[in-house]
MIFI-746605 format. One record per residue (C-alpha): x negated, y, z negated; residue in three letters. Coordinates in Angstrom, 1 decimal. Example, Ala and Ser with C-alpha at 12.3 -4.5 7.8 and 13.67 -1.06 7.14 Angstrom:
REM MIFI-746605
u | v | w | residu
-12.3 | -4.5 | -7.8 | ALA .
-13.7 | -1.1 | -7.1 | SER .
***
This chain:
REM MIFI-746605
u | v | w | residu
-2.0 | 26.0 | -22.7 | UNK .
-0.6 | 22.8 | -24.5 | UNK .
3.1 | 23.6 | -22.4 | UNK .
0.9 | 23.6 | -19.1 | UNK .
-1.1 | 20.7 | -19.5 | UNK .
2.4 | 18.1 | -20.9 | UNK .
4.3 | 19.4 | -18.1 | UNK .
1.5 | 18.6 | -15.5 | UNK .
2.4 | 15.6 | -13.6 | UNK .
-1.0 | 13.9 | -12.4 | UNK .
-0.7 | 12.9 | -8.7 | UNK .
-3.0 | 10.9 | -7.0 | UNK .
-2.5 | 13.2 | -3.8 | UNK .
-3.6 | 16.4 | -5.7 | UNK .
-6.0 | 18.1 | -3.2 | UNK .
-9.6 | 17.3 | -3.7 | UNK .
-10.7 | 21.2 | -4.6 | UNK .
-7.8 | 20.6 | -7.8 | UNK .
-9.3 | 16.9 | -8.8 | UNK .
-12.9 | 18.3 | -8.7 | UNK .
-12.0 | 21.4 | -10.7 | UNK .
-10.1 | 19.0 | -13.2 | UNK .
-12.9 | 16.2 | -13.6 | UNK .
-15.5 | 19.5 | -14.5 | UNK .
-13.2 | 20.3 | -16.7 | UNK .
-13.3 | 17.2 | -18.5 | UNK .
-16.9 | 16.6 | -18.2 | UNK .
-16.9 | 20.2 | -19.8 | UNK .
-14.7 | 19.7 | -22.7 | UNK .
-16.2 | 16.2 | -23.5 | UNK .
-20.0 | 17.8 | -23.6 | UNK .
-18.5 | 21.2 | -25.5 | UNK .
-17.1 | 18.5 | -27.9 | UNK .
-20.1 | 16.4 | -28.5 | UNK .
-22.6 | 19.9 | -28.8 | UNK .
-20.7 | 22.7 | -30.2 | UNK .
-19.0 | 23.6 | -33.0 | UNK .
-14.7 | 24.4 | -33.2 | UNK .
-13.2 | 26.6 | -32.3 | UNK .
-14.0 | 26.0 | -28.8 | UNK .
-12.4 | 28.7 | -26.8 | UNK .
-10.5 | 29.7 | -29.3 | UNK .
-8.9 | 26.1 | -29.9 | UNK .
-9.2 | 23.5 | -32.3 | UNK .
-10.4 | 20.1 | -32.2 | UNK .
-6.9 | 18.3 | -31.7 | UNK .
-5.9 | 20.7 | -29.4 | UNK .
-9.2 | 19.8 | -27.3 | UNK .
-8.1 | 16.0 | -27.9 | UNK .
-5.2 | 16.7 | -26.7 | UNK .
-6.2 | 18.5 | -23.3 | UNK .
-9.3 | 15.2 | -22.9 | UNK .
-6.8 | 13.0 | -23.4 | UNK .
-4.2 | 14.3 | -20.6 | UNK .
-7.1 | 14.4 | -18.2 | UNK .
-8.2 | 11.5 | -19.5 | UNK .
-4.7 | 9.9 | -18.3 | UNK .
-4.9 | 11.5 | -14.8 | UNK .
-8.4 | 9.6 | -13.9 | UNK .
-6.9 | 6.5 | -15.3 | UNK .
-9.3 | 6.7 | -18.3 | UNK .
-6.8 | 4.5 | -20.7 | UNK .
-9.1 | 3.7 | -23.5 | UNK .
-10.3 | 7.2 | -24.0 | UNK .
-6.9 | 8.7 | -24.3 | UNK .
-5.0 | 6.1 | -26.3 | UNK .
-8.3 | 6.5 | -28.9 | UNK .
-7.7 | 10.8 | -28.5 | UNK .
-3.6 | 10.4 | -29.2 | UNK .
-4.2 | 7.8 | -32.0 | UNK .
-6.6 | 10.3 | -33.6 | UNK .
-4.3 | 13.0 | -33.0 | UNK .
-1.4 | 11.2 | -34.5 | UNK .
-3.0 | 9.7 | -38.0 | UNK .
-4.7 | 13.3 | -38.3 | UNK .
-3.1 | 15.0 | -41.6 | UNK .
-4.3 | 18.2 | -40.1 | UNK .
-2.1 | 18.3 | -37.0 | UNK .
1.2 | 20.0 | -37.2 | UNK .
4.7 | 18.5 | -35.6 | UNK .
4.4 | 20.3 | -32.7 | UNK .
1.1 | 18.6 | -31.0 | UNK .
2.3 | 15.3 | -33.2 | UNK .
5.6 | 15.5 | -31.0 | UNK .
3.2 | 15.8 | -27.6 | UNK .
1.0 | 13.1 | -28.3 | UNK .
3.6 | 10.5 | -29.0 | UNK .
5.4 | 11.8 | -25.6 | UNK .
2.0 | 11.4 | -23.9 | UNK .
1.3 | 7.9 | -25.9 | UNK .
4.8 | 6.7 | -24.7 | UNK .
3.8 | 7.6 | -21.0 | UNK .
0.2 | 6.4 | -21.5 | UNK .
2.1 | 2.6 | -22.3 | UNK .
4.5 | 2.8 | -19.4 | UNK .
0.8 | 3.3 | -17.2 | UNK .
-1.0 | 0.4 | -18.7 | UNK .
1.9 | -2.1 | -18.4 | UNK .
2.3 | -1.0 | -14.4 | UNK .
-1.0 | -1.0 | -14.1 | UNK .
-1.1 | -4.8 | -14.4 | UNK .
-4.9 | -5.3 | -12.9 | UNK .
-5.2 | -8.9 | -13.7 | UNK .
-2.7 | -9.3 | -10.8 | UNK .
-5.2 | -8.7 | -8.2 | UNK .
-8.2 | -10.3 | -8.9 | UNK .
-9.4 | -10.5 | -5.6 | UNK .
-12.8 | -12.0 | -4.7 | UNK .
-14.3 | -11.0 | -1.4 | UNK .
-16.8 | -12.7 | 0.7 | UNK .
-19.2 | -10.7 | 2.6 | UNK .
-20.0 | -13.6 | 4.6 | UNK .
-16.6 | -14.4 | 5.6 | UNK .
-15.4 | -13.7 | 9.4 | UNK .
-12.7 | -11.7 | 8.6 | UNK .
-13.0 | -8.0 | 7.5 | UNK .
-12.6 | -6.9 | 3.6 | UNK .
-9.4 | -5.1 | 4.5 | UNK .
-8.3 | -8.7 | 5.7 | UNK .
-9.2 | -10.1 | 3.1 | UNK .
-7.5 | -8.0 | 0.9 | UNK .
-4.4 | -7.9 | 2.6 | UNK .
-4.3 | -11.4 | 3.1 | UNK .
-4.6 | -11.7 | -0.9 | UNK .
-2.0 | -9.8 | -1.6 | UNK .
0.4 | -11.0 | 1.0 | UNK .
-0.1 | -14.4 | -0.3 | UNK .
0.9 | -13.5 | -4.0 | UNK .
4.0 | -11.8 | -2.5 | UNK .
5.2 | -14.5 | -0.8 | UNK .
4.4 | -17.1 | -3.9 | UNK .
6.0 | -14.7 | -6.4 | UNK .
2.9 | -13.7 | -8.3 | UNK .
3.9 | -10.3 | -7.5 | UNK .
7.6 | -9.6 | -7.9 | UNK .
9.6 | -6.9 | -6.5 | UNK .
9.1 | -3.5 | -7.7 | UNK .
5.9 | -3.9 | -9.8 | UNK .
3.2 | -1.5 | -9.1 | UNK .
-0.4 | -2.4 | -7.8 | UNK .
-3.1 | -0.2 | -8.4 | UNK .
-4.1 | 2.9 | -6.5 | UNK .
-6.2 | 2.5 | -3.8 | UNK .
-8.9 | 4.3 | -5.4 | UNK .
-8.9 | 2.2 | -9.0 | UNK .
-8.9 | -0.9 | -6.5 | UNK .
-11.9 | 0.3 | -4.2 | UNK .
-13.5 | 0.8 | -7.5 | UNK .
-13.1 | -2.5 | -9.1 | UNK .
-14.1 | -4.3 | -5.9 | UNK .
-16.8 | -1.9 | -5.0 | UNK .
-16.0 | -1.1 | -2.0 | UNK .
-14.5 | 2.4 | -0.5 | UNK .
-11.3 | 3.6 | -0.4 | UNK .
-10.2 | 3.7 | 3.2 | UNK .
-10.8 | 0.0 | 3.3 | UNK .
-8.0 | -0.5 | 0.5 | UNK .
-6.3 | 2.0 | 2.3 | UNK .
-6.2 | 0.0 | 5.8 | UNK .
-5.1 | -3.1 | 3.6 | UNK .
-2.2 | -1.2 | 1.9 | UNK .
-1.0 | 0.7 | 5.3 | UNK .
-0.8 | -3.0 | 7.3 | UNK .
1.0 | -4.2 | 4.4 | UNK .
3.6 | -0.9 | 4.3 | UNK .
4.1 | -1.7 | 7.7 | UNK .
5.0 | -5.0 | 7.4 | UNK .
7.7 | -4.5 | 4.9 | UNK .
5.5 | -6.0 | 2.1 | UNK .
5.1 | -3.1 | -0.2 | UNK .
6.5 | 0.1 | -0.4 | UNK .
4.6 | 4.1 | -1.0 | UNK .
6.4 | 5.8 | -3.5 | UNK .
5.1 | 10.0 | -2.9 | UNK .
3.3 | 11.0 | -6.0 | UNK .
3.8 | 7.3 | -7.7 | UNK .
1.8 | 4.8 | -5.5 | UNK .
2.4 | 1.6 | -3.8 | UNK .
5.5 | -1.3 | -5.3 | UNK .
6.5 | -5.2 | -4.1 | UNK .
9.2 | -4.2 | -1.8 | UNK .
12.2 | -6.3 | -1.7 | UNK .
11.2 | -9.1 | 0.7 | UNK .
14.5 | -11.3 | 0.4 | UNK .
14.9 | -10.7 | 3.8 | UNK .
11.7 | -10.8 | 5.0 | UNK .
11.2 | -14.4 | 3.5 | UNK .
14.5 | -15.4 | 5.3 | UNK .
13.4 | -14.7 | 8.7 | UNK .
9.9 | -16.3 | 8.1 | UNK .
11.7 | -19.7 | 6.8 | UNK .
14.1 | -19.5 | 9.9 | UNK .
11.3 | -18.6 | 12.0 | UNK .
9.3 | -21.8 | 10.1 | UNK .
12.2 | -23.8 | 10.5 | UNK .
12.9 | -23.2 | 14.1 | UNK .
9.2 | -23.7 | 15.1 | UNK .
9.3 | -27.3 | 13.1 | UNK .
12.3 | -28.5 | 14.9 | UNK .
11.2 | -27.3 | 18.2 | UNK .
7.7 | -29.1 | 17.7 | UNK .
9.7 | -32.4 | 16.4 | UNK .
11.7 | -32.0 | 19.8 | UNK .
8.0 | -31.3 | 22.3 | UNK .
6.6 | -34.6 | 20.7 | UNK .
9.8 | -36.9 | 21.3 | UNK .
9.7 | -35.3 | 24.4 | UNK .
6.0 | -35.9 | 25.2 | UNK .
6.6 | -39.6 | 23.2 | UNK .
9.3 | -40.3 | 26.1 | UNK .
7.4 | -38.7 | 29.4 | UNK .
4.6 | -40.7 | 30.6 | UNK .
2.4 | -37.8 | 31.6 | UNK .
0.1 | -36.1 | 28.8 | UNK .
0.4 | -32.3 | 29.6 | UNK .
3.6 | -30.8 | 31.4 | UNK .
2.4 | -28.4 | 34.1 | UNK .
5.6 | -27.2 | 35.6 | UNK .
6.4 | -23.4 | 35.5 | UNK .
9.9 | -24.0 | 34.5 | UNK .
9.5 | -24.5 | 30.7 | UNK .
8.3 | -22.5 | 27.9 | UNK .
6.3 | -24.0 | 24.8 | UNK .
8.8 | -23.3 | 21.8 | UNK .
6.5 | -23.9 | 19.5 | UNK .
4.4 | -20.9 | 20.1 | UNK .
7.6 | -18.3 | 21.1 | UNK .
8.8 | -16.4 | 18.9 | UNK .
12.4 | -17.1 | 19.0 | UNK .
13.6 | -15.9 | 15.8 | UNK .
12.2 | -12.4 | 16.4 | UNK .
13.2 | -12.2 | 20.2 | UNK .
16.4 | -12.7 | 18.8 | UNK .
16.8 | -10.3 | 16.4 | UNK .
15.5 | -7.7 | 18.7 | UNK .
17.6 | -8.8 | 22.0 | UNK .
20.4 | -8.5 | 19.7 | UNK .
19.6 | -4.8 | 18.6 | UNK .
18.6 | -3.8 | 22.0 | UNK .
22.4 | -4.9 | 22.8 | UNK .
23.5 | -3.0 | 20.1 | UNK .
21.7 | -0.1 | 20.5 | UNK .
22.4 | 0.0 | 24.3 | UNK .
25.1 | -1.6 | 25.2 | UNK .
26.5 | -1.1 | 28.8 | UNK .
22.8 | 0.9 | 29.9 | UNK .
21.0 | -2.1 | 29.8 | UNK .
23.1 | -3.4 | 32.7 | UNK .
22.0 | 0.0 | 34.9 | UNK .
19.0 | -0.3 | 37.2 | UNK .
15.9 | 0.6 | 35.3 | UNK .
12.5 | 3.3 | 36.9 | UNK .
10.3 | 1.2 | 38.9 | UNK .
7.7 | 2.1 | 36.7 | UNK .
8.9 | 0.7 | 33.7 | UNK .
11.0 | 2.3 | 30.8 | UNK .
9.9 | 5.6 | 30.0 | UNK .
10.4 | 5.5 | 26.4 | UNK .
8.1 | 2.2 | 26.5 | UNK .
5.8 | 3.8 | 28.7 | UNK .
5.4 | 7.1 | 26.5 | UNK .
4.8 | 4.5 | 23.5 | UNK .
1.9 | 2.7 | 25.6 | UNK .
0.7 | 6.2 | 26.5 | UNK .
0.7 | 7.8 | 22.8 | UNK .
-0.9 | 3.9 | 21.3 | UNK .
-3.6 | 4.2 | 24.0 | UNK .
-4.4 | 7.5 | 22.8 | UNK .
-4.3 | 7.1 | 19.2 | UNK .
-6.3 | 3.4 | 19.2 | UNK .
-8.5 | 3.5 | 22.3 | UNK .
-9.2 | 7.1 | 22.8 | UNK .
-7.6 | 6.8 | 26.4 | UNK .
-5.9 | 9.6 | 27.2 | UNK .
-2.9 | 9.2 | 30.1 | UNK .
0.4 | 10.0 | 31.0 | UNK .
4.0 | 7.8 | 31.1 | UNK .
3.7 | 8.5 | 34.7 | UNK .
0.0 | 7.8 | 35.4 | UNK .
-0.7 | 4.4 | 37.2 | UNK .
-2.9 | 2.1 | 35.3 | UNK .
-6.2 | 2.3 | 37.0 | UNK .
-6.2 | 5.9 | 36.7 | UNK .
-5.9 | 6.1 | 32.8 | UNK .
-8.9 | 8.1 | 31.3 | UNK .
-9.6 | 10.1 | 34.3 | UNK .
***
């Protein structure tokens, strides 16, 4: 039983039958301890310890089980072998509370506010990336630790963690959770993006200082200060790249397919719309 329990590896993605079954059973063995008198199924009371205090660990109960394995390891009546498991568990109990690092994240939302509490958590977060509160590679909490704190569900934590996954902001780890990805990069093209837009909007009021009209109506000229340039760079360079001489052949009339398949599958997926690559417009959702 002991050999089972150390060499379980709690995952937060264990399928909700297994958690269920595994938080009865430490309901059960708490109650069994408090009420009944060892042996308890034919083990003793640091062997029960033992098993709370792994459970205990999986459900992110850190106070119980570092009280359990100090018991354990003080006890004159436990032999070397459960001695030897307990510090191995105590040792990974530390690792857990120093990535846990909650006081990171202590996020205030504001019902009231205009934006949506997925927003607002993302926005939190984003903002101590990019300051350097949170560095790269420490761990934030699980989604469900952090919908607990804030008191809010899970799937709202989710949506905040997925937008900033896909925005190269953090990183999901299988079976670990979610790390500070490296963002060197990321803050490079945001400070040339920043930089460019600064220059450009030096450059429109020098302009507009110069000209005599207020507001420049001619179709000939694009607004730099709103365009994107640094990221219709980067991907007019990969396109080129990726490409190269078929980007010079004469595209469908419709539009590339592998765009149109794209708008086709995100209509689907966000709006409920179904249609095909090849279906006009006005036709979608017939």
């Amino acid at each position: 039983m002991l050999d089972e329990m150390a060499e379980t590896d709690p995952k937060p993605e264990l399928l909700q039958e297994e958690r269920e079954y595994r938080q009865s059973a430490l309901e059960g063995f708490l109650a069994a301890r408090q009420s009944e008198s060892f042996p308890i199924c034919g083990m003793d009371e640091l062997t029960v310890d033992y098993l709370i205090a792994v459970l205990s660990m999986e459900f992110e109960h850190y106070d119980m089980a570092a009280k359990l394995l100090s018991g354990i390891l003080v006890s004159q009546a436990a032999n070397k072998r459960i001695k030897d498991r307990a510090r191995d568990l105590k040792d990974d109990l530390r690792k857990k509370m120093k990535e846990q690092k909650m006081d990171n994240l202590l996020i205030v939302l504001d019902p009231d506010n205009k934006k949506h509490l997925y927003e607002q958590i993302y926005d939190h977060i984003k903002k101590e990336i990019r300051e350097g509160k949170l560095c790269y590679g420490e761990r934030l909490p699980s989604a469900r630790l952090l919908a607990q704190q804030l008191q809010i569900s899970r799937s709202t934590v989710d949506l905040a963690y997925g937008q900033l996954v896909s925005e190269g902001y953090l990183e999901a780890k299988p079976c670990q959770g979610y790390f500070v990805s490296h963002v060197e990069e990321l803050y490079h093209i945001i400070r040339e993006n920043d930089d460019m837009q600064e220059k450009e909007q030096k450059e429109i009021q020098k302009q507009q200082t110069e000209d005599s009209f207020l507001c420049d109506f001619s179709p000939n000229t694009i607004d730099m200060s709103y365009f994107p340039f640094s990221t219709w760079k980067r991907i007019h360079r990969q396109v080129l790249l990726d490409e190269q001489e078929n980007v010079l052949h004469k595209g469908d009339p419709k539009g590339d397919e592998r765009l149109r398949r794209t708008i086709a599958y995100y209509l689907h997926a966000s709006r409920g719309v179904n249609c095909k690559p090849g279906t006009d417009h006005h036709r979608c959702g017939k």
